[in-house]
Backbone as JSON, one array per atom type, in Angstrom:
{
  "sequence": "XXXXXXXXXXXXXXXXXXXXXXXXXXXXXXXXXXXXXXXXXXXXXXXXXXXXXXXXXXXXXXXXXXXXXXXXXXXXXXXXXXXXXXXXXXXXXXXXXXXXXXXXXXXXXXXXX",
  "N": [[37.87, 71.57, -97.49], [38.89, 69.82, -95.83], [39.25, 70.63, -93.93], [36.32, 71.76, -92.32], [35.45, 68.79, -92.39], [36.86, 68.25, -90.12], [36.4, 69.9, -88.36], [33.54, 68.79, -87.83], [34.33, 66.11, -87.06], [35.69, 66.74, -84.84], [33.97, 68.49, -83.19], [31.41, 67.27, -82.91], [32.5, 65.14, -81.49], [32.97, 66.13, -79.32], [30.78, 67.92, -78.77], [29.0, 65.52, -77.73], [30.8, 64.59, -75.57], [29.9, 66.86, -73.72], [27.6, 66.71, -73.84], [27.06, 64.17, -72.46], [28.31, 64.77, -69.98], [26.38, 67.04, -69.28], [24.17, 65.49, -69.24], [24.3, 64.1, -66.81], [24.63, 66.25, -64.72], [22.29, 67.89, -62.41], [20.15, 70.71, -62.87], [18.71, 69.74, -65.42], [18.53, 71.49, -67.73], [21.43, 72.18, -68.09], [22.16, 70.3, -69.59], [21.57, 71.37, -72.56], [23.84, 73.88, -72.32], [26.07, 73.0, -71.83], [26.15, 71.61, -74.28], [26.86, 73.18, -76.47], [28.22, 75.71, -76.72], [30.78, 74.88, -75.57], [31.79, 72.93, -77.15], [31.68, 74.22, -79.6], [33.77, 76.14, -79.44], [36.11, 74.95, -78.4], [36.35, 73.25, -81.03], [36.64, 75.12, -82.86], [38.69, 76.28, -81.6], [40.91, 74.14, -81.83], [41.02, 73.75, -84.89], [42.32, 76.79, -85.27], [44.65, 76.44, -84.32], [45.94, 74.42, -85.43], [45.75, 75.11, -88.45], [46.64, 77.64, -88.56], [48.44, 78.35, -86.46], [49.83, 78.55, -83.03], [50.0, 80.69, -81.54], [47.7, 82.31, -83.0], [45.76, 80.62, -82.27], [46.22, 81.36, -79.56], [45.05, 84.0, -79.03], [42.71, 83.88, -80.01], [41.46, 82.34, -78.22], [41.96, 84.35, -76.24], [40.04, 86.02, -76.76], [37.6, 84.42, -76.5], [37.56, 84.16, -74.0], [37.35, 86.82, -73.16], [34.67, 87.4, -73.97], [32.88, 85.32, -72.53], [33.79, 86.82, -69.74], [32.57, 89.21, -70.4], [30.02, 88.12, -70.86], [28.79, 87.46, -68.71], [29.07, 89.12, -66.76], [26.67, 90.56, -68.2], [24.63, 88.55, -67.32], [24.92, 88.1, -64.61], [23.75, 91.43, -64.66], [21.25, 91.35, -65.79], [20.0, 89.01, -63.4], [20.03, 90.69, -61.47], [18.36, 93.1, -62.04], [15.97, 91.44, -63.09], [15.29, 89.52, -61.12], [16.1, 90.83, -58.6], [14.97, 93.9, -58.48], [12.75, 93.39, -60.29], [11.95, 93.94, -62.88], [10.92, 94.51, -66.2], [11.31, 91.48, -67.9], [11.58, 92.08, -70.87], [12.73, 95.12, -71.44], [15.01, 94.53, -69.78], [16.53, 93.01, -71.11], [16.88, 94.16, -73.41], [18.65, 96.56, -72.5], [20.83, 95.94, -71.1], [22.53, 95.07, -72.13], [24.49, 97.18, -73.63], [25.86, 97.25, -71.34], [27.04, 94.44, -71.93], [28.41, 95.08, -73.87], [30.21, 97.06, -73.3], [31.67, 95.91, -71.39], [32.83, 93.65, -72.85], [34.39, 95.42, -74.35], [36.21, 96.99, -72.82], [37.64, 94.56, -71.66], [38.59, 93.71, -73.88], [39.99, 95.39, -75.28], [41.86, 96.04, -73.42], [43.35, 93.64, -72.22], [43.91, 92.48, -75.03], [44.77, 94.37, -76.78]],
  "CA": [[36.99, 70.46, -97.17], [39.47, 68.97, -94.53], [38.65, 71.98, -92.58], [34.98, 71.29, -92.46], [35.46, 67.27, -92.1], [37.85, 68.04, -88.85], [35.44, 70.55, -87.31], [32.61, 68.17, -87.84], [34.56, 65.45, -86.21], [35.72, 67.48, -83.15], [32.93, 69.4, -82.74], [30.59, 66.05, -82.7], [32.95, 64.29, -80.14], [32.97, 67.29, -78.06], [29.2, 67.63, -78.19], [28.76, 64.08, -77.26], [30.83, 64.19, -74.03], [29.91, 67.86, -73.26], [25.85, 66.65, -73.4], [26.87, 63.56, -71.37], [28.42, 65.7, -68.67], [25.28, 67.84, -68.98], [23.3, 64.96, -68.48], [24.73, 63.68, -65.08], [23.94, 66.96, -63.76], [21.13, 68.07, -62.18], [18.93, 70.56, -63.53], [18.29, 68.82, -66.91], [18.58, 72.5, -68.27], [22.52, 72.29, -68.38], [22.87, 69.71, -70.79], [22.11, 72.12, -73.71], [24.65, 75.07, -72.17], [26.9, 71.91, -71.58], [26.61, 70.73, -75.12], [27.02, 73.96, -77.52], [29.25, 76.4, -76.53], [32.02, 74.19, -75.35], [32.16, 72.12, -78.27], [31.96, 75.07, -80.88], [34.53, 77.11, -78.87], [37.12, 73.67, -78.71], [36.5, 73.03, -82.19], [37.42, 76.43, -83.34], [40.56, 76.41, -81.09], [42.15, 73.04, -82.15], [41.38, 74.34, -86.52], [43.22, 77.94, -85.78], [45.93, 76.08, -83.62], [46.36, 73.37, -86.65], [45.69, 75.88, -89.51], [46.93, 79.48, -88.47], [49.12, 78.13, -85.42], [48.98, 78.54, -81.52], [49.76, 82.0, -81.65], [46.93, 82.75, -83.4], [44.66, 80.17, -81.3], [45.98, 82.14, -78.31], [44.73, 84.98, -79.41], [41.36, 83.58, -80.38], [41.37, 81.75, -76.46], [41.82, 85.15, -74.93], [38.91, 86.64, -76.75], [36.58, 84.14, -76.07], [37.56, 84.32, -72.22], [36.72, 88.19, -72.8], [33.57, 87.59, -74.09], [32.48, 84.56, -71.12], [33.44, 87.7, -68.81], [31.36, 89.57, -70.65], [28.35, 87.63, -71.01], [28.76, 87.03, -67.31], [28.51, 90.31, -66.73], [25.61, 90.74, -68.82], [23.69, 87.58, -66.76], [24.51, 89.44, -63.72], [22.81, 92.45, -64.62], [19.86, 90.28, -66.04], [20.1, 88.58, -62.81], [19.78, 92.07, -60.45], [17.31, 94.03, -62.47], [15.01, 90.69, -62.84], [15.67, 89.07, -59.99], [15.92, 91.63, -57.33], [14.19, 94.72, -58.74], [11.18, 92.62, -60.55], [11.95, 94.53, -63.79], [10.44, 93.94, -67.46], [12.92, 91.1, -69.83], [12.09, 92.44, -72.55], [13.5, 96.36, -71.76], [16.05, 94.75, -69.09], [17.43, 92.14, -71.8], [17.99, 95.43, -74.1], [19.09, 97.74, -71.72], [21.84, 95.76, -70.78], [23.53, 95.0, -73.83], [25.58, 97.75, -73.2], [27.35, 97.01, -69.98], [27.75, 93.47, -72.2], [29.42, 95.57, -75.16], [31.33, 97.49, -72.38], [32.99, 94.75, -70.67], [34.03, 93.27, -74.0], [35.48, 96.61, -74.78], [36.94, 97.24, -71.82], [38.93, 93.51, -71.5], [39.5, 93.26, -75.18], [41.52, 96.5, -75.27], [42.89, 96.11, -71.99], [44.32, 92.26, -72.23], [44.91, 91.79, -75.82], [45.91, 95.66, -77.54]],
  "C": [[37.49, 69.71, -95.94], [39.14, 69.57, -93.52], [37.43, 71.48, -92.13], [34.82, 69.81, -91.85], [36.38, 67.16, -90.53], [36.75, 68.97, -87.55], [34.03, 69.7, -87.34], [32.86, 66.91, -86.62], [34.57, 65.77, -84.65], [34.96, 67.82, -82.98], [31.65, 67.93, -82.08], [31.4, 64.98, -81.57], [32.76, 64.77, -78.99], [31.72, 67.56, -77.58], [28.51, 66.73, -77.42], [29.48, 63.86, -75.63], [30.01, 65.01, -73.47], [28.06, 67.44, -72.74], [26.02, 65.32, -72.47], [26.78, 64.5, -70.17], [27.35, 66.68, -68.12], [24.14, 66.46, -68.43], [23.04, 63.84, -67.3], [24.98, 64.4, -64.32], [22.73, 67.6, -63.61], [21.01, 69.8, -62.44], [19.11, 69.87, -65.28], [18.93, 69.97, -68.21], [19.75, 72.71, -68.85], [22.96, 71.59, -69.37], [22.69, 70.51, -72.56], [23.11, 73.17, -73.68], [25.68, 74.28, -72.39], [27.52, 71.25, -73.25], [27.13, 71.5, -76.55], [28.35, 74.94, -77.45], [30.98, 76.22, -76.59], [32.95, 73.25, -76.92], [31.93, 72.79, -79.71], [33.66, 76.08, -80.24], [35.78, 75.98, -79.34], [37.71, 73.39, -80.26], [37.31, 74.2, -82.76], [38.85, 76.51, -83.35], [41.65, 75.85, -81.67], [41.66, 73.43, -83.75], [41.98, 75.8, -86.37], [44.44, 77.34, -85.24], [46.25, 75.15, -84.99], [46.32, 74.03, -88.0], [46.25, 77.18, -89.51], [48.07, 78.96, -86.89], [48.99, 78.33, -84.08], [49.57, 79.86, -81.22], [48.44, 82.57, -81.93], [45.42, 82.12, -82.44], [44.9, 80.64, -80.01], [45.14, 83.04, -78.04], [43.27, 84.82, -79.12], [41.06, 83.16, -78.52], [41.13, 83.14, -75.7], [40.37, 86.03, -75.49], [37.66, 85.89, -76.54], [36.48, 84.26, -74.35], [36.97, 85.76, -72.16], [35.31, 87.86, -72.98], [32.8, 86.56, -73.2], [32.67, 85.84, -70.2], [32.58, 88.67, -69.27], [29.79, 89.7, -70.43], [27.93, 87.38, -69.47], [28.35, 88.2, -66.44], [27.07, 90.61, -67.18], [24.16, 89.6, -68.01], [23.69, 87.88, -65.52], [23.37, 90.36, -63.35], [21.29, 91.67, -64.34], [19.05, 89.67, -64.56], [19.48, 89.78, -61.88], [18.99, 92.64, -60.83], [15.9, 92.58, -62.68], [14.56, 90.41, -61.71], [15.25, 89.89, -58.29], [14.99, 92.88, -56.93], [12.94, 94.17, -59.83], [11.02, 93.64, -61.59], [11.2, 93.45, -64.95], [11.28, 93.05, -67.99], [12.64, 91.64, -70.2], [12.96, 93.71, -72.15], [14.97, 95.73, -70.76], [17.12, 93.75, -70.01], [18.33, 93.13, -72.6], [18.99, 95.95, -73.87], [20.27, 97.5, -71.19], [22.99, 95.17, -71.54], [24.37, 95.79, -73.46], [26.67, 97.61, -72.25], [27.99, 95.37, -71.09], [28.93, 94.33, -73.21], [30.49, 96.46, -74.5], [32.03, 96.97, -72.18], [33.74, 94.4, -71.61], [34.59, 94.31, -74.28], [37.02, 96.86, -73.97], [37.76, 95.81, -71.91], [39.39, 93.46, -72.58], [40.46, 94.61, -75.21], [42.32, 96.62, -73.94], [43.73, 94.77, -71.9], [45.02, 92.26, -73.72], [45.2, 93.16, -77.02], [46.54, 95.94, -76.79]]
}
């Protein structure tokens, strides 16, 4: 239950700056990227670093950095097959899943096995 009552706290402080900071920049759009991610990712970190130790929240740190290069990758693509070649979303959102499930493959066994 302390678990729960500590990630509620952090997570809700962290939301609260993270959607300010979203909403003192311009497009408007950032304050939800601004207000979720950051402040579930944080939360997470500081309950395995305080419950399982900072070994273990290292750990957890380097796989979310894999999966941001990932997804980065993956918005990329999205980015070049929309964007440049004036492709379908729907088959180019699919279709590129893979290079996302690549990359995470590729950094998670290459940084942290």
């Amino acid at each position: 239950m302390s678990q729960m009552l500590m990630r509620f706290v952090v997570g809700g402080a962290v939301v609260s700056l993270f959607a300010l900071l979203g909403d003192l920049l311009r497009p408007k759009g950032f304050a939800g990227l601004f207000a979720a991610a950051p402040s579930v990712a944080l939360a997470t970190l500081s309950l395995a670093a305080i419950s399982q130790g900072t070994d273990y929240a290292a750990t957890e740190a380097a796989s979310m950095i894999c999966g941001a290069a990932a997804l980065a990758a993956y918005a990329a693509g999205c980015v070049y097959f929309l964007g440049i070649r004036h492709a379908k979303a729907g088959p180019t959102a699919v279709l590129m899943l893979p290079v996302w499930a690549l990359v995470a493959a590729i950094l998670y066994f290459g940084i942290l096995k």
